[in-house]
N, C-alpha and C positions, 0 to 999 in steps of 0.2 A: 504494500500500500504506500510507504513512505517512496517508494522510485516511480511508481506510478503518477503521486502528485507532482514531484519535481517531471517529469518527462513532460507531463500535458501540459506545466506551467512552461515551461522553457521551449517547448515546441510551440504552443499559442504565442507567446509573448517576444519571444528570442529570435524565432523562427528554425531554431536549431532541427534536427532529424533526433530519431530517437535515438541511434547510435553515440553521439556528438552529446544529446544532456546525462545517456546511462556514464559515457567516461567521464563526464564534469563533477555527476553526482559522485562519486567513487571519491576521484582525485581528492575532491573539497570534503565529504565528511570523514574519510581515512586521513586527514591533514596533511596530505602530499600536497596539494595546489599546485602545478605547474605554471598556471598561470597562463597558458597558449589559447584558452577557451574560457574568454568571461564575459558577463551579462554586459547589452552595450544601453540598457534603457534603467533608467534610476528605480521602475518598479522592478527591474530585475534584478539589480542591485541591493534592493532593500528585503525583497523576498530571498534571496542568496543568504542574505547573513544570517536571518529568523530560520531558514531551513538548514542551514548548515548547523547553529547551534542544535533545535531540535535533534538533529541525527544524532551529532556525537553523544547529544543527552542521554537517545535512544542506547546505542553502543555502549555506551558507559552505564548503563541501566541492567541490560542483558548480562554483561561482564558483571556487574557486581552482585545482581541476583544470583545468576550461577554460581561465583565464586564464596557467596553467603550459604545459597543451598548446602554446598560441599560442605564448607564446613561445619554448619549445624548439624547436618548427617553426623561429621565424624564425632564429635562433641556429646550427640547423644545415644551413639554408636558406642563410645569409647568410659563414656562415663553415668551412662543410664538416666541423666537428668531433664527433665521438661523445662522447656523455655516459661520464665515467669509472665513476662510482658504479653499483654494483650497484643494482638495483631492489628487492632486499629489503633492502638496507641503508638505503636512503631510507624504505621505506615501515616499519623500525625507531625508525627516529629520527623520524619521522612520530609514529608511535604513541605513543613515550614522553612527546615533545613534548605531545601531546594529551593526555596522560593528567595531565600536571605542568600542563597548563592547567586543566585539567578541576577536579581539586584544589583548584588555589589560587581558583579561581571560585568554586566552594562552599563553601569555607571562610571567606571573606569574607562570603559569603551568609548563612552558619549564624552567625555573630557578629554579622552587620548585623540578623536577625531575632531572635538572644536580646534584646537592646540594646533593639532595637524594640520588643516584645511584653512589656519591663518597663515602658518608656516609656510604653506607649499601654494598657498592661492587656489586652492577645489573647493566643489561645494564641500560641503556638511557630509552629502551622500557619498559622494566620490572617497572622503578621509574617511568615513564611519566603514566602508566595504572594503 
């Protein structure tokens, strides 16, 4: 679902083939970027950084569920004990967690791109991508 929305967004808007947005999408949310294939319209741009973040969130979501799975197996594998913490409690403070990450990410981002985009003469859009 996440290649499929980036494909149809980048093929309607980009005019890219589906070939040309499956490699962009790869490159940019595995953080390689080569940077030979990038969005040339400012809502391309602006959808580019909100879907790249998402992805890696996604990745980094996957990886760490798995790697929690694992070891809560072994934990109560190895030492017979039940998790105390309610499940909605965790996946609260999960959220909030994210959410106070999320913030402080882009808010660094939004200062590091005003700075820049004085520095170098781009838009806002241009520094913020």
């Amino acid at each position: 679902a996440y290649y499929v929305v980036g494909v149809v967004f980048y093929n309607y808007f980009e005019g890219w083939n589906r070939l040309d947005s499956v490699y962009f999408i790869t490159q940019t949310v595995s953080t390689v970027g080569y940077g030979n294939i990038v969005p040339g319209t400012d809502l391309g741009k602006i959808f580019t950084v909100f879907y790249i973040f998402t992805g890696i969130l996604l990745i980094f979501t996957v990886v760490g569920d798995l790697t929690r799975h694992f070891f809560v197996e072994t934990i109560r594998r190895g030492y017979k004990k039940k998790i105390t913490r309610t499940k909605l409690a965790i996946v609260v403070r999960n959220l909030v967690n994210a959410a106070m990450w999320i913030s402080i990410i882009f808010g660094i981002a939004i200062v590091g791109a005003l700075v820049f985009s004085n520095m170098e003469d781009l838009t806002f859009i241009d520094a913020f991508y």
